[in-house]
N, C-alpha and C positions, 0 to 999 in steps of 0.2 A: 628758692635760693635766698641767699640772705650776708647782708656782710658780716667780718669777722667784727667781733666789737675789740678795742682796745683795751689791754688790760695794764694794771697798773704796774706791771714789772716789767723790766727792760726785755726777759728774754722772748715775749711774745710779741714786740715791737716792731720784731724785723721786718716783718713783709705783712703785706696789706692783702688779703686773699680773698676771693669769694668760692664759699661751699659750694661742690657741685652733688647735690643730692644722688644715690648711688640705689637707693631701694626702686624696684620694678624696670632697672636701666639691663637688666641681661639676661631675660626671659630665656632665651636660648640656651643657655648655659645654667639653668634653674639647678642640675643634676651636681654641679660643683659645690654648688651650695651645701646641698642636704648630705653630701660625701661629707664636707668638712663639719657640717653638724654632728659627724656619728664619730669626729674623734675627738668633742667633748665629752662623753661619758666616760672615761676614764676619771680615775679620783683627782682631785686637786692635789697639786704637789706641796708639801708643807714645808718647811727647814728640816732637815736631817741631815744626817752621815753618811747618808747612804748613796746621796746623790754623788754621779763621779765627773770629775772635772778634769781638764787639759792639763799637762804638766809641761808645756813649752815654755820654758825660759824669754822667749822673745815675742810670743802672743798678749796683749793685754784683754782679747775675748775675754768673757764676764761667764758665762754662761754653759751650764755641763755639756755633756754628750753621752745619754743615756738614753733608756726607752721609751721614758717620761717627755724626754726633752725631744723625741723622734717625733711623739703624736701629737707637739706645739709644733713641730718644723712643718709636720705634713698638713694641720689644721692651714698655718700660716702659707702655705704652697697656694692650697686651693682657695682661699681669698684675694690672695694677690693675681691669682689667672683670673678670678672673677672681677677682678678689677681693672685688669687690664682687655677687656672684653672676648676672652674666652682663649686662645691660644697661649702657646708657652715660649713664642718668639713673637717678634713686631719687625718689618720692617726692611724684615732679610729675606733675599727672593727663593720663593719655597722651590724653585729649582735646585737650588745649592743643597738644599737636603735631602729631596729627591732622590738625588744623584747617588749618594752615598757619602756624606759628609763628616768629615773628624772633628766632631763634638766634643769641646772641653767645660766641665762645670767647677769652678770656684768657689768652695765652702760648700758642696754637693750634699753635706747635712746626709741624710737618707738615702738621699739618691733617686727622690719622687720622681723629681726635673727630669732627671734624664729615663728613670723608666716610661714616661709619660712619650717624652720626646724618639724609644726606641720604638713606641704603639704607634706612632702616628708616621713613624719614618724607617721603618725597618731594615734599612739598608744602610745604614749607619753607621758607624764607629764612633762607641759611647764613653768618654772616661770621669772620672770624677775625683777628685782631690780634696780633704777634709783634714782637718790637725785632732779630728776626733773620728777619722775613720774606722780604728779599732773596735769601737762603741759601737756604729753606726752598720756595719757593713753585715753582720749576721741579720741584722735587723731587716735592713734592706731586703735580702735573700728570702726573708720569711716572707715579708709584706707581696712584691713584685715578682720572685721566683724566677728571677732573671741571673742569668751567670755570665751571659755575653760580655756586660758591661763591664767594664774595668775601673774599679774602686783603691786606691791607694794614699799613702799618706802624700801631703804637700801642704804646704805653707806659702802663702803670697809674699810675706815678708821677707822668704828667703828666697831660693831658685826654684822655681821648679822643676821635676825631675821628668824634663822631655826636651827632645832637641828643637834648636830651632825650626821655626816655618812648618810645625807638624801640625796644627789644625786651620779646620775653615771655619770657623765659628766658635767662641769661647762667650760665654756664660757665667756671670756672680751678680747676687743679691744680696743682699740682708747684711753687708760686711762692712758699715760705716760704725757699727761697734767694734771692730778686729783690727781696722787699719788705723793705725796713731797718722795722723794730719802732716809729719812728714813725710811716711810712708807713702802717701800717694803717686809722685813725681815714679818712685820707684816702680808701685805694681802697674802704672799702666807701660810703663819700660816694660816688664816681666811680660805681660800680656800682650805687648807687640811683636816681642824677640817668640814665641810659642806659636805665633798667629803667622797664615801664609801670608805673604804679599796679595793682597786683594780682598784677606777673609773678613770675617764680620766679629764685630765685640756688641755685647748686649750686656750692660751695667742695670742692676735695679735697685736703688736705694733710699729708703725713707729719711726725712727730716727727724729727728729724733727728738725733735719736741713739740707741743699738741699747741694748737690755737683751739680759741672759742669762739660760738658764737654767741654766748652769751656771759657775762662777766664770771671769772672763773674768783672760786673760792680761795682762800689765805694758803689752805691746805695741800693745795694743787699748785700753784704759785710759788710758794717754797718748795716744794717738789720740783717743779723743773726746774725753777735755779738753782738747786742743790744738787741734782743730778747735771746738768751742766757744767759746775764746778767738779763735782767729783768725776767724770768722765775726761775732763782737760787736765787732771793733774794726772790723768794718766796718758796724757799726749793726744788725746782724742777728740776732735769738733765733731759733735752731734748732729750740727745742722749745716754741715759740709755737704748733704744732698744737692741742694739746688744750684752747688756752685760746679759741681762735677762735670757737667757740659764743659764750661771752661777753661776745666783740667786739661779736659780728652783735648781740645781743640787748639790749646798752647803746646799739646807735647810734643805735636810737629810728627807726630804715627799716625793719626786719625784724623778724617773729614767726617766728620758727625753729620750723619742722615738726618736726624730726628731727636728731638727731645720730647717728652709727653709726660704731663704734670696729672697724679690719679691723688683724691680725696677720699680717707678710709676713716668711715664716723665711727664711734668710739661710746655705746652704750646707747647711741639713739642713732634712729634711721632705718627702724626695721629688723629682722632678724637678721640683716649684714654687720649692724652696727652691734649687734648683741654679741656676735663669732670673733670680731674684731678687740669689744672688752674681755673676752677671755683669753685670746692673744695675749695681749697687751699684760694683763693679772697674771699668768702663767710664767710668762719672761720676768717678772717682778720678783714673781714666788722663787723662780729657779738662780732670780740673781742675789739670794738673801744672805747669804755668807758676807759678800762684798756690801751688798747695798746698805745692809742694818744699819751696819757698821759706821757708812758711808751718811746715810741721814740722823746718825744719833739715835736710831729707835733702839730701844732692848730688843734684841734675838725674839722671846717668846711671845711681843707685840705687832712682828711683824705680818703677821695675815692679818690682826684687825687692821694698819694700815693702808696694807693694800687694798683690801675693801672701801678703806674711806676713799681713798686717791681713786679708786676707778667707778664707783658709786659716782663721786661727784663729776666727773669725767660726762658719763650720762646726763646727769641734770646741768651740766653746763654745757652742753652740748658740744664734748670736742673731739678735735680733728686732725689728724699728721695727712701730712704731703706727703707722697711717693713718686719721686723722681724715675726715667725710665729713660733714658741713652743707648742712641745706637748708633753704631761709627763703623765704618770701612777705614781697612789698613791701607792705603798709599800702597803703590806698585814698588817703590824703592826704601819704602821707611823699615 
């Protein structure tokens, strides 16, 4: 363990953290690892035209919904349960699912979450909602071979298309790039008005910007301030993570069980931290239309780029936070 060092630019200022080393912490769970090792072999995604993207007028998501973009969703599934020490819930009493529980997933991406979630609970009632379900859902089909589940378009920003108090448990990760910073107030309205009186919410979202532990490069440095600015002029706080607890708990719907802070190293730390730089490089690759654009690189520089920004990443040894909230809905809210 080791402290964060300070770095000279405001945006890694905020919080004073210490790394919790993650390699040899989930022997049990070794078998997720080497699953998400095998959905690096696919090619790296370059810039092209061929990649397809959202065409929601009111989503500021960055990032396609395609097949390429399936086997970054599902690599990123199974790092995140290995980092959350092996299950794909915390917190919620496994009676509730037991039983036969209506499971809703939020930006369901592929639909790993919930096939994952039909294997271990098969009594279930599974749905998912994606603004790039079209993309996703044969894909899903191919992967999982599951037809039970119910996959359909929805948008957080808008309504959802379910009546109220129709699940006991609702599920979103990864969506602190999708939601603009006012939208907040609204989705957890949305996901209390869907959720029964008593059911459970399970948030899981990273800080979206990397601390170090050891003095980070000019290169990298400009990189997150730059990406923090270009993320905010699209209404978006990146590092809105660690304040989401105290969303959930002024909305006046939610008694937050549980908060739990996970550290995901980022080209060192083992081969965790090696899974987690091609994460991270792939999301980059796949956000290059925007991004280029966004840091001033030309188009046809941006994979040398991203190679420097996550090369260095590694030898400066950095690290995001991932936030993980879990709340019960009030009998009356």
């Amino acid at each position: 363990m080791g402290a964060v060092c300070s770095s000279p630019r405001e945006p890694h200022q905020r919080d004073t953290l210490i790394y919790t080393a993650n390699t040899e912490k989930h022997p049990k769970i070794k078998v997720d690892v080497d699953k998400a090792a095998a959905w690096t072999t696919t090619s790296n995604p370059m810039v092209s035209d061929t990649r397809t993207y959202h065409s929601v007028a009111t989503s500021p998501y960055m990032l396609p919904g395609d097949v390429t973009e399936g086997s970054r969703l599902n690599l990123q599934h199974h790092l995140i349960r290995q980092l959350f020490d092996g299950p794909n819930f915390m917190y919620i009493p496994q009676y509730v699912l037991e039983k036969g529980a209506a499971v809703l997933d939020i930006g369901c991406g592929t639909g790993i979450w919930l096939a994952e979630m039909n294997r271990d609970f098969p009594h279930g009632r599974y749905h998912g909602v994606d603004i790039n379900i079209s993309s996703f859902a044969q894909t899903f089909k191919e992967i999982s071979g599951e037809d039970k589940i119910s996959l359909q378009y929805g948008n957080i920003l808008d309504r959802l298309p379910f009546e109220d108090s129709t699940f006991d448990y609702v599920h979103m990760q990864y969506l602190t790039a999708a939601i603009p910073e006012k939208f907040w107030p609204h989705v957890l309205d949305e996901i209390s008005r869907v959720l029964k009186p008593g059911g459970y919410m399970d948030l899981v979202e990273p800080d979206g910007v990397c601390q170090y532990l050891k003095t980070p490069t000019k290169i990298i440095s400009d990189f997150d301030e730059i990406l923090i600015n270009a993320t905010s002029a699209r209404g978006i706080n990146i590092r809105i993570a660690s304040d989401i607890a105290q969303f959930v708990q002024n909305s006046n719907h939610f008694e937050v069980i549980q908060t739990t802070r996970r550290t995901a190293p980022i080209g060192f730390d083992g081969m965790t931290g090696q899974l987690w730089k091609i994460d991270i490089k792939r999301a980059m690759m796949a956000a290059a239309g925007f991004a280029a654009a966004s840091m001033g690189v030309v188009p046809d520089q941006w994979e040398v780029f991203v190679d420097n920004v996550t090369n260095d990443y590694g030898d400066c040894n950095a690290f995001y936070n991932l936030f993980r909230v879990c709340a019960k809905k009030g009998p009356t809210a």
